[in-house]
VEXROVEX-81336 format. One record per residue (C-alpha): residue in three letters; x, y, z; residue number from 1. Coordinates in Angstrom, 3 decimals. Layout:
% VEXROVEX-81336
code / u / v / w / pos
ALA / X / Y / Z / NUM
...
***
This chain:
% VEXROVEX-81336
code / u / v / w / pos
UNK / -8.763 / -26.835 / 4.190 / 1
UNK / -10.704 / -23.294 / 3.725 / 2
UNK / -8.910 / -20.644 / 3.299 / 3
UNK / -11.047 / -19.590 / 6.365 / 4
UNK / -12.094 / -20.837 / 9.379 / 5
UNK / -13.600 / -19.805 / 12.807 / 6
UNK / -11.019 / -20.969 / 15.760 / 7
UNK / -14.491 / -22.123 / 17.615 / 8
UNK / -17.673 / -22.967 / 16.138 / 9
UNK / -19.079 / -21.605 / 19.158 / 10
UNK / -17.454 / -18.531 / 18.680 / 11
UNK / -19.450 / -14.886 / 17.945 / 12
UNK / -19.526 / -14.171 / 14.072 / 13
UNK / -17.670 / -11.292 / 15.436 / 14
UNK / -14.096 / -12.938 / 16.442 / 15
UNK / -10.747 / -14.111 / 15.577 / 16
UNK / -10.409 / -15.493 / 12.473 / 17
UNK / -8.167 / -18.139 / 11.163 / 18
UNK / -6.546 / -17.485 / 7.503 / 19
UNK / -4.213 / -20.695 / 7.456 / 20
UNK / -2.541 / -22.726 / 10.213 / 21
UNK / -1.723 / -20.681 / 13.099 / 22
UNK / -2.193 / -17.593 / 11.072 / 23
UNK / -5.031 / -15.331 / 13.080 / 24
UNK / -6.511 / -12.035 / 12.851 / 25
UNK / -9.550 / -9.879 / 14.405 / 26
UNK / -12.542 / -9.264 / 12.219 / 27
UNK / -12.728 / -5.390 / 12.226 / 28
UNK / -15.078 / -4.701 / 14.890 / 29
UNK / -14.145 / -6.673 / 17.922 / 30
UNK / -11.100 / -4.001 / 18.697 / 31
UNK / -13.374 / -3.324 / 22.259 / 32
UNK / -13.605 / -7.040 / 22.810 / 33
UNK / -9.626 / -7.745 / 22.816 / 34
UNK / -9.532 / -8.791 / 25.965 / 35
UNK / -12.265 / -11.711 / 25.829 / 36
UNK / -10.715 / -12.522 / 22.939 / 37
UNK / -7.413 / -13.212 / 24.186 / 38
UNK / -8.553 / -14.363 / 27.262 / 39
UNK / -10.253 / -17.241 / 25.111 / 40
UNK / -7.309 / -17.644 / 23.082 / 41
UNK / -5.017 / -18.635 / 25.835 / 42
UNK / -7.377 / -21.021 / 27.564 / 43
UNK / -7.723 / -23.108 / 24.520 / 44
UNK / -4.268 / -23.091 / 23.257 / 45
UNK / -2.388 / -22.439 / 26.053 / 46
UNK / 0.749 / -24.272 / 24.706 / 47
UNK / 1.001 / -21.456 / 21.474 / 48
UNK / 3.345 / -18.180 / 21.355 / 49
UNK / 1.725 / -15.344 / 19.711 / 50
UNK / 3.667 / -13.135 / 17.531 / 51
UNK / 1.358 / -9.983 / 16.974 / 52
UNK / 1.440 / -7.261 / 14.546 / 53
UNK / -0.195 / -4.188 / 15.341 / 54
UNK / -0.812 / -1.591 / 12.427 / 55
UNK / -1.620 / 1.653 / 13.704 / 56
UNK / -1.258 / 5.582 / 13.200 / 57
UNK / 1.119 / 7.784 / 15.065 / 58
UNK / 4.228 / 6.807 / 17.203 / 59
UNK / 2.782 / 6.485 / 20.282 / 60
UNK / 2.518 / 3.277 / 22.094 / 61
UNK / -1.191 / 1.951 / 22.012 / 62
UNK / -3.771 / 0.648 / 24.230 / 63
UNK / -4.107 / -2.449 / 22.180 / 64
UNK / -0.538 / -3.111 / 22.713 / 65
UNK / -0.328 / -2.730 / 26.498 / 66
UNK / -3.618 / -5.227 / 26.302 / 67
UNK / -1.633 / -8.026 / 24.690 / 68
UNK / 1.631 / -7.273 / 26.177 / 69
UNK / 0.759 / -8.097 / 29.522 / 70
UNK / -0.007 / -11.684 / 28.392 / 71
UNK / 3.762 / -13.629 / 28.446 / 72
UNK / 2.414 / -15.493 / 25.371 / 73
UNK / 2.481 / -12.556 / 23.237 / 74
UNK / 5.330 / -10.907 / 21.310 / 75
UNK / 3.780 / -7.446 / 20.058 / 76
UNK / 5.471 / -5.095 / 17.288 / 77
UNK / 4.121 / -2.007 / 16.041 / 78
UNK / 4.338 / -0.652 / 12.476 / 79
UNK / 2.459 / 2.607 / 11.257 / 80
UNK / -0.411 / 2.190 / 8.829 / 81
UNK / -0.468 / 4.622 / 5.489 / 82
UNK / 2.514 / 5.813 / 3.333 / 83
UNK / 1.616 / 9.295 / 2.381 / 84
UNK / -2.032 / 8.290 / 2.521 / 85
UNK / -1.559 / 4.996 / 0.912 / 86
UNK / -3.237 / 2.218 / 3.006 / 87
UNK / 0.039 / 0.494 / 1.717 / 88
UNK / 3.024 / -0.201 / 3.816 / 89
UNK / 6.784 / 1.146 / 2.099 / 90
UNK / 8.244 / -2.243 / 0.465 / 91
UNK / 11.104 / -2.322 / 2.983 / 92
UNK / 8.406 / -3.059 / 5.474 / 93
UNK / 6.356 / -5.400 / 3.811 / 94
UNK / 9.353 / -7.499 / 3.311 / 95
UNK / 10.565 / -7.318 / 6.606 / 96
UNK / 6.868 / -8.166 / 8.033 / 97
UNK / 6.791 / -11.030 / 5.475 / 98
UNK / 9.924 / -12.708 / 6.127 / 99
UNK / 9.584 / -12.285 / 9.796 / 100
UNK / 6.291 / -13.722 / 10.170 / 101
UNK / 7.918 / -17.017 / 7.844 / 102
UNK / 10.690 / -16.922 / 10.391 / 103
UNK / 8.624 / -17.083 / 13.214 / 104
UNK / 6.375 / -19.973 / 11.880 / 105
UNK / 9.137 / -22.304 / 10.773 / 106
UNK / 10.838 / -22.306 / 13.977 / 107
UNK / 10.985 / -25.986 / 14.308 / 108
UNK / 10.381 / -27.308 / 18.368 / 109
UNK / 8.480 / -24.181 / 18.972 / 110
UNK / 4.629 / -24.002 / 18.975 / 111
UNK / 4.369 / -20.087 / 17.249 / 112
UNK / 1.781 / -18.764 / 16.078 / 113
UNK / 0.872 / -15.178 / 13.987 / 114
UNK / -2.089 / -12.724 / 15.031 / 115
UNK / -2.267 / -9.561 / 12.878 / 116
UNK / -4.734 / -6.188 / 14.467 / 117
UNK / -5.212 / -3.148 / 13.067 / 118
UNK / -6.732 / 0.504 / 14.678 / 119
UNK / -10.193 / 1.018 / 13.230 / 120
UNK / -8.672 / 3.302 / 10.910 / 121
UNK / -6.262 / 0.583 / 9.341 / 122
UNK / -8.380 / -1.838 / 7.845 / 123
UNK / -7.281 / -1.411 / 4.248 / 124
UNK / -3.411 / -1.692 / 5.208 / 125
UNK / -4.361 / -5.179 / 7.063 / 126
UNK / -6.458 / -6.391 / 4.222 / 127
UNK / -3.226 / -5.750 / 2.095 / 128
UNK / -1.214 / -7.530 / 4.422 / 129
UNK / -3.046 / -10.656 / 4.926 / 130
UNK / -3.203 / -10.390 / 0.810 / 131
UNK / -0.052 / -10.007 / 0.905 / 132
UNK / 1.425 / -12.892 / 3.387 / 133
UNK / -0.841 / -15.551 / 1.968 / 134
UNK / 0.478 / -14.883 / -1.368 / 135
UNK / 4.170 / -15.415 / -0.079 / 136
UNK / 3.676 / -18.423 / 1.549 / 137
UNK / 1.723 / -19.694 / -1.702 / 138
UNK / -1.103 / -20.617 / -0.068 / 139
UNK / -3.066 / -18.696 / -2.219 / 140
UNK / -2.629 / -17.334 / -5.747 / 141
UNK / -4.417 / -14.452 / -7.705 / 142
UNK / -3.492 / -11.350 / -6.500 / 143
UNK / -6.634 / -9.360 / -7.226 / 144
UNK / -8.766 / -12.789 / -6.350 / 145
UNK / -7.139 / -12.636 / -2.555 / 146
UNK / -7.501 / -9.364 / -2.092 / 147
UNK / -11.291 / -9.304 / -2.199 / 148
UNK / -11.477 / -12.187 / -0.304 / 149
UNK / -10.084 / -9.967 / 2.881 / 150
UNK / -12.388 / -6.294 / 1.389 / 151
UNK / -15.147 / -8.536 / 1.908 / 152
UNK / -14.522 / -8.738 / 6.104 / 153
UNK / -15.853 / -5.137 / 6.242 / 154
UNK / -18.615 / -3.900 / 5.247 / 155
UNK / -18.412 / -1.485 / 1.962 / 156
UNK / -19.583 / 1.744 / 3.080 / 157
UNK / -17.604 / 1.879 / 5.964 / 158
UNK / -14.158 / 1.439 / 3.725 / 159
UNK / -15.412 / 4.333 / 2.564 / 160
UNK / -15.285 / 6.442 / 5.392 / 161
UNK / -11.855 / 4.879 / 6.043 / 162
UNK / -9.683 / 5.987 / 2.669 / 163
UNK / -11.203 / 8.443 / -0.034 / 164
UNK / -9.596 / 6.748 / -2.627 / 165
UNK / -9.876 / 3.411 / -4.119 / 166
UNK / -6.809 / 2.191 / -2.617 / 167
UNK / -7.142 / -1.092 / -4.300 / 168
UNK / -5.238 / -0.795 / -8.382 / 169
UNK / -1.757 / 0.512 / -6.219 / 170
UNK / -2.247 / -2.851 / -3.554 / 171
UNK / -2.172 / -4.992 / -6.620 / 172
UNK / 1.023 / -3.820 / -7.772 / 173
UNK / 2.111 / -4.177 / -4.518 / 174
UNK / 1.098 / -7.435 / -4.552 / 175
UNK / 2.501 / -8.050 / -7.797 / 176
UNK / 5.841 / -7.352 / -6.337 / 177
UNK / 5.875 / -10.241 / -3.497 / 178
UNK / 4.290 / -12.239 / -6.165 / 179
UNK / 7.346 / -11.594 / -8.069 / 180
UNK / 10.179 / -11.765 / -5.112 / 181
UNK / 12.898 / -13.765 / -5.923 / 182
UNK / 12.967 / -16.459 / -2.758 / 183
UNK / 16.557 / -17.372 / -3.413 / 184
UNK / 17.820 / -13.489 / -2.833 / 185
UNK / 17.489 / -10.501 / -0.453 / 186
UNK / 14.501 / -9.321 / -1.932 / 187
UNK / 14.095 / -6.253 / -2.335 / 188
UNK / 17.828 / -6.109 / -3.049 / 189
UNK / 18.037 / -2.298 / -3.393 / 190
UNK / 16.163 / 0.370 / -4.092 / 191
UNK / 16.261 / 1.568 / -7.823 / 192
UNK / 17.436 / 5.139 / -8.405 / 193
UNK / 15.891 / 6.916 / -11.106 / 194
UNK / 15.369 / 10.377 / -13.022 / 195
UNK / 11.506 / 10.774 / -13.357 / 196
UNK / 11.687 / 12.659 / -16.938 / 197
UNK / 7.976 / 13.210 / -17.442 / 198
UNK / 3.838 / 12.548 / -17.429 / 199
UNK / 2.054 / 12.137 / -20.004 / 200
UNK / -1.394 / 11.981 / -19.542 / 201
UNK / -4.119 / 11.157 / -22.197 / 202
UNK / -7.564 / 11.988 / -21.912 / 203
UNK / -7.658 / 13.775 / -19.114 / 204
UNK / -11.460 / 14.596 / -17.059 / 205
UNK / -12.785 / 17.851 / -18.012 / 206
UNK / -13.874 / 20.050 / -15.267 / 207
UNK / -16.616 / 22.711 / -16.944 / 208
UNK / -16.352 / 24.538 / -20.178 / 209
UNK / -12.541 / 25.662 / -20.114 / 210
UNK / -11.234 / 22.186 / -19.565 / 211
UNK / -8.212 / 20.768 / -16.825 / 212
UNK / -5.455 / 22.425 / -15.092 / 213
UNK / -3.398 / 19.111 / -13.675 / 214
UNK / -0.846 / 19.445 / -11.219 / 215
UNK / 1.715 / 16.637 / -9.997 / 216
UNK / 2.955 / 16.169 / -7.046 / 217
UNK / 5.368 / 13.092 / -5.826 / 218
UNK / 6.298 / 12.451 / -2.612 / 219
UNK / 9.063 / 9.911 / -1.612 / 220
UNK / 11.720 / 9.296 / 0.338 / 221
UNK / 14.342 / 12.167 / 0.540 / 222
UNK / 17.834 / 10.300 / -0.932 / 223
UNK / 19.516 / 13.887 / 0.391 / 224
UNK / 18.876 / 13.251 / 4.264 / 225
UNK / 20.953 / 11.273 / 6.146 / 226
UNK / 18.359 / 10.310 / 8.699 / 227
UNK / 17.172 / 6.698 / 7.898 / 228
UNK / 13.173 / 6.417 / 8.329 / 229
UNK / 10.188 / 5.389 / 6.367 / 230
UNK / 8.663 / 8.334 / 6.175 / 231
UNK / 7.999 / 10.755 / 3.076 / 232
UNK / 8.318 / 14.155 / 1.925 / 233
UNK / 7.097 / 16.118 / -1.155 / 234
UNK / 9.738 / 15.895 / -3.463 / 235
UNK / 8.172 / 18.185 / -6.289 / 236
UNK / 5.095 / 19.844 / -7.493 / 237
UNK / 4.839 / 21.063 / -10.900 / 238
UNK / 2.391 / 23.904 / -9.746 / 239
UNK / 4.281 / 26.755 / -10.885 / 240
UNK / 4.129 / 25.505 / -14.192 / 241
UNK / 0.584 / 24.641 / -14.657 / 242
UNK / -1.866 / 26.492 / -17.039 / 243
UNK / -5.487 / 25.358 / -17.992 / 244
UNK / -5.927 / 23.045 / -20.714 / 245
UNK / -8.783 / 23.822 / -23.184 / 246
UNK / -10.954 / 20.115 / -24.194 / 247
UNK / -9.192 / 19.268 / -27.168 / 248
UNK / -5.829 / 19.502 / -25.760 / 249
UNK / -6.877 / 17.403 / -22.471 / 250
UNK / -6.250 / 14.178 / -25.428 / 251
UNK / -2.569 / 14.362 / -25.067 / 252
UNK / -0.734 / 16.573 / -21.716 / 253
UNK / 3.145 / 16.424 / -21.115 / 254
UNK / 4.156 / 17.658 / -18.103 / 255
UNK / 8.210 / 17.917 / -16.596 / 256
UNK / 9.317 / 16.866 / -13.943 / 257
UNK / 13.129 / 16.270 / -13.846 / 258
UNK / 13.539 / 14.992 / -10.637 / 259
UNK / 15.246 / 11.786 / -9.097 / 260
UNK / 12.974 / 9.501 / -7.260 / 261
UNK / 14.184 / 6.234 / -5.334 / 262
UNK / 12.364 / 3.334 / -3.455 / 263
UNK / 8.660 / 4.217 / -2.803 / 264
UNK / 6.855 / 7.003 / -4.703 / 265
UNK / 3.242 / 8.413 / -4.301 / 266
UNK / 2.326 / 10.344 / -7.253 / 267
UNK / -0.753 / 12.559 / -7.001 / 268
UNK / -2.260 / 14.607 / -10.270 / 269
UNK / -5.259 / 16.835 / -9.312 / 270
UNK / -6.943 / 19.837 / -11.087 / 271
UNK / -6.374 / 22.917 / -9.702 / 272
UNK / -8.423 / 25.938 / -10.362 / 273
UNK / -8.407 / 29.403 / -8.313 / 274
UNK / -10.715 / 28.379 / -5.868 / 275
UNK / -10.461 / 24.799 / -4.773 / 276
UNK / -8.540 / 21.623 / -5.906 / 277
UNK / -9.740 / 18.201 / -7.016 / 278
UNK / -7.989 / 14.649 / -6.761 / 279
UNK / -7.643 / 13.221 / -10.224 / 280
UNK / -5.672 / 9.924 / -9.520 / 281
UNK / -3.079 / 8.977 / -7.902 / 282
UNK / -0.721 / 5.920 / -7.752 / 283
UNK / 2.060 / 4.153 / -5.755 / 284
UNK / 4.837 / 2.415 / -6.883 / 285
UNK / 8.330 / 0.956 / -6.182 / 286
UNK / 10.923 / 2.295 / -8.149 / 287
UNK / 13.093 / -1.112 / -8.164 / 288
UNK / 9.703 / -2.754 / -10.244 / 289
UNK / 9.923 / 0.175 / -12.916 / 290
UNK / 10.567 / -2.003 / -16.460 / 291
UNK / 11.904 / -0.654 / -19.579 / 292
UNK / 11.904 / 2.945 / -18.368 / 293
UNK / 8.595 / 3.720 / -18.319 / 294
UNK / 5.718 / 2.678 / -15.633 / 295
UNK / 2.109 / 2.931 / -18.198 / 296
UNK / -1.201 / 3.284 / -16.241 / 297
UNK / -4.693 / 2.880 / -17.528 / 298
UNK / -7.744 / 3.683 / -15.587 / 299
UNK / -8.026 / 0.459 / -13.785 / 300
UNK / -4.208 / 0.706 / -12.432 / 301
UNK / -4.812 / 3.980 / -10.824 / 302
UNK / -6.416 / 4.936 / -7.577 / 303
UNK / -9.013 / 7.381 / -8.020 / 304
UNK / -12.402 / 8.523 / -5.844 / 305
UNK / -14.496 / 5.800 / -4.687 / 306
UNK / -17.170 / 8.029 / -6.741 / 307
UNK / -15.167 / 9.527 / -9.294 / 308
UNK / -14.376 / 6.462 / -11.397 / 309
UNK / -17.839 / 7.032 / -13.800 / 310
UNK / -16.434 / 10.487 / -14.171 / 311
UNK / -13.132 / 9.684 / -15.967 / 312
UNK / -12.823 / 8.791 / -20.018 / 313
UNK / -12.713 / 4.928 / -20.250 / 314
UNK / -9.680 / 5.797 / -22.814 / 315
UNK / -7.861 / 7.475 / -19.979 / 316
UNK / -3.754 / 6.852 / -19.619 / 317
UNK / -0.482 / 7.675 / -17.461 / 318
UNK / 2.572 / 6.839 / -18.749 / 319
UNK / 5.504 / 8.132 / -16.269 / 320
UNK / 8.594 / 8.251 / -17.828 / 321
UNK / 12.424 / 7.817 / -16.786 / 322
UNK / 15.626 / 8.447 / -18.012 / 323
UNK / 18.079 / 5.694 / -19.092 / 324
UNK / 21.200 / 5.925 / -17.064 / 325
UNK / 22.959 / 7.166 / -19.728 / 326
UNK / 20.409 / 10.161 / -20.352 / 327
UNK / 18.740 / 9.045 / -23.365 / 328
UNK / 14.429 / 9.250 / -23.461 / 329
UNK / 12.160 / 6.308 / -22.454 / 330
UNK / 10.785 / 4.618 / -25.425 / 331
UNK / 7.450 / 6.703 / -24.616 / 332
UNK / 8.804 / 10.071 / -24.257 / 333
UNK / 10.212 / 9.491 / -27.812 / 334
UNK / 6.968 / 8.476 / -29.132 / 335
UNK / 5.586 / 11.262 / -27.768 / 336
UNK / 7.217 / 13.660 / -29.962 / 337
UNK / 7.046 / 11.534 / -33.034 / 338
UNK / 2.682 / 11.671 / -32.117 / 339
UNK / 15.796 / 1.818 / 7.866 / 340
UNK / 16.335 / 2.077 / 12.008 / 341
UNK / 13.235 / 2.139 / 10.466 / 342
UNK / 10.625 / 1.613 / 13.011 / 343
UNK / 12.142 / 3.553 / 16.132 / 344
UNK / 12.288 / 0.558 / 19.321 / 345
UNK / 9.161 / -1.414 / 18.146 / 346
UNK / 10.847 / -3.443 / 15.765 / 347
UNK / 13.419 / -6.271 / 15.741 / 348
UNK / 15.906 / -6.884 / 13.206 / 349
***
């Protein structure tokens, strides 16, 4: 069977589309047309119960789910669409989306069925998703293959307009970690704690004649509060300690940070000069997938500006490094110096 398929030949290019059995989504642009839509849907499978995931921003209830909720077919949960910016959901959510949805299918007797909608906005988070839940049900493999498959349901200048980064190099290590899930275990057991030590960046963009001034910043989850949410905070910025540095010594930047980090972590590096500041990359990643210390980035495993990319050295790398826990250097800070309730009430355990 094709990975795709129209529920109705006779249906407008424009409509629900079928990933795998029972699995549904709406193409990007028929938001207005819900109602039809579901209308249709219930006429010609009237004997199906609809579990429906709704990614959206905000915490307000939306129109789209007061639509579908007034159908008794339809189960509708809520979950909010970026992570500090990051069309990607926080892992916690991910897995709970991924193992519900399996739940929900395998229900033996039952006739259930999945249908996934996002807010015009929140294309890129349900392109990650879909990615995402075809690849844990192995019905698909190739992360970076899958994921294009879903880009290519909207058309490229508009993803533009929707995210100013190229969201896609911190999806595939996303979807390198369900790839990886363990099936036999809670996964994601826990979240990792670690000490983020240090950057160090190598060959870093110029900007003019007197070279870069990069700052970090990482946001995360606050380990310190006591309130349980998804949300995240700026956990550090190394602004006070930045200073310009001239074109020869953009090769090789260290940076400190000396901070704990835990679960999911956006960090951002931009050049800041007295007037204005300017994204550089940035990157998202789970702390529990952090091997041997050290997390190393090249330019195709960072996010950068959709139009930026040509302006970066092709030699360009991140290595973020950690702290053993018993407080010796990563393996690359050495060789440096020798060279949830989670959702509020719209989610069910």
């Amino acid at each position: 069977m094709a990975l795709f398929k129209c529920l109705d030949c006779m249906l407008p290019p424009h409509g629900l589309i079928e990933i795998s059995e029972k699995v549904y989504f709406f193409d990007f642009s028929v938001s207005t047309k819900v109602l039809n839509t579901v209308a249709d849907l219930q006429a010609r499978y009237s004997g199906l119960s609809f579990m429906v995931f709704n990614f959206k921003e905000g915490d307000t209830r939306t129109q789209i789910s007061d639509i579908l909720s007034q159908y008794d077919m339809m189960t509708v949960t809520e979950y909010p669409l970026p992570y500090e910016g990051c069309p990607i959901l926080p892992l916690e959510v991910i897995h709970h989306v991924l193992r519900r949805s399996e739940s929900w299918l395998s229900v033996e007797g039952q006739q259930n069925a999945l249908l996934l909608h996002c807010e015009r906005g929140g294309w890129p988070v349900l392109a990650f998703m879909l990615a995402a839940l075809v690849l844990f049900r192995k019905q698909y493999s190739g992360e970076q293959k899958t994921l294009e498959i879903f880009y290519k349901f909207v058309p490229t200048e508009l993803l533009r307009n929707l995210t100013p980064f190229n969201p896609k190099p911190s999806q595939l290590r996303y979807l390198q970690y369900v790839s990886e899930r363990n099936l036999g275990s809670d996964w994601p057991s826990s979240d990792a704690s670690l000490d983020l030590d240090c950057i160090i960046l190598r060959f870093l963009p110029l900007f003019g004649e007197k070279g870069c001034r990069p700052v970090i910043r990482i946001y995360g989850q606050d380990s310190s509060s006591s309130t349980a949410n998804m949300g995240s905070t700026l956990l550090f910025t190394s602004e006070e300690q930045a200073h310009y540095y001239q074109p020869d010594e953009c090769k090789l930047v260290k940076i400190d940070i000396h901070h704990r980090v835990q679960g999911d972590v956006v960090l951002e590096c931009i050049h800041l000069d007295d007037v204005r500041e300017e994204m550089i990359f940035r990157v998202m990643f789970n702390t529990t997938f952090v091997r041997n210390n050290v997390l190393k980035l090249g330019l195709d495993e960072v996010d950068v500006m959709w139009d930026a990319r040509d302006q970066m050295p092709k030699n360009f790398e991140a290595e973020v490094c950690f702290e053993n826990k018993n407080g010796t250097e990563s393996p690359a800070h050495e060789e440096f110096f020798d060279v949830e309730e989670i959702f509020n009430d719209t989610v069910d355990a």
